[in-house]
N, C-alpha and C positions, 0 to 999 in steps of 0.2 A: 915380797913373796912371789913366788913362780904359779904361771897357772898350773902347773902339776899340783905344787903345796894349795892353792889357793880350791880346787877339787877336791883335796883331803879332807877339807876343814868345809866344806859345800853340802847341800841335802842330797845324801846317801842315793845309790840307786837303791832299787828292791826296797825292801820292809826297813823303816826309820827306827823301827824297834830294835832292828840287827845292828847299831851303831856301837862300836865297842871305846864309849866315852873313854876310857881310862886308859886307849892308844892315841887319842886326840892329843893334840899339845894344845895347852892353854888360846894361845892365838886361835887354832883352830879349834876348841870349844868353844869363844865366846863367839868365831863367825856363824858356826852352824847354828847357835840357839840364834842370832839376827836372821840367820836366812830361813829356820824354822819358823821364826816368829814372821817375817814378811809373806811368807807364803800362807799361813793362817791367816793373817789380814785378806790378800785375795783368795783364800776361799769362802771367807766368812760373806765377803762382798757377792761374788758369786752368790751364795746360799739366800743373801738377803735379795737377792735381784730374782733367783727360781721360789721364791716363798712368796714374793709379791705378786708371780703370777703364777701359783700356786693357790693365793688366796682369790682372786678375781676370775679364776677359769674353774676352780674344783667344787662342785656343790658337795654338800653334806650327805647324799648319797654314796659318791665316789670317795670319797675320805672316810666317812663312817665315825667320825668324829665331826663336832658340832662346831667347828673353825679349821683354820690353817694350825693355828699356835700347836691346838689339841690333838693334833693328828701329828706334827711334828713332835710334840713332846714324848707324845706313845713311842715313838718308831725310835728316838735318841737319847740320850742322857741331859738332853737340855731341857731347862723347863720352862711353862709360859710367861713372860712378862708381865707386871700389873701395869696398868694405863696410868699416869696421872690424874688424879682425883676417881680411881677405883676405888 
């Protein structure tokens, strides 16, 4: 595969929702769901790395939720973790 093809089948410029799957050729739908899925891993790292010092620099004041988890769960679609033995 050429790097022309190998950018077709790559994470889109602009909006990842504008991807017109069903122009994709198989090879390059299953690189873009790999290259979607690596790029979620480093953002998620990212997120885990700003939430850690989100948790240790933001008082409950500033957050207005009664943790990190709670003030993130408000603002996203994710929800809080339970600890082991919660």
């Amino acid at each position: 595969m050429g790097d022309g093809e190998r950018t077709q089948g790559a994470l889109p410029d602009g909006d990842p929702a504008d991807v017109d799957t069903l122009r994709l050729t198989e090879a390059q739908l299953l690189e873009t769901v790999l290259a979607v899925s690596a790029e979620i891993t480093r953002l998620e790292a990212m997120r885990v790395r700003l939430m850690d010092a989100v948790d240790s620099r933001c008082r409950v004041d500033v957050l207005g939720h009664p943790h990190a988890k709670a003030w993130l769960a408000a603002h996203t679609m994710l929800e809080p973790g339970r600890r082991v033995g919660s």
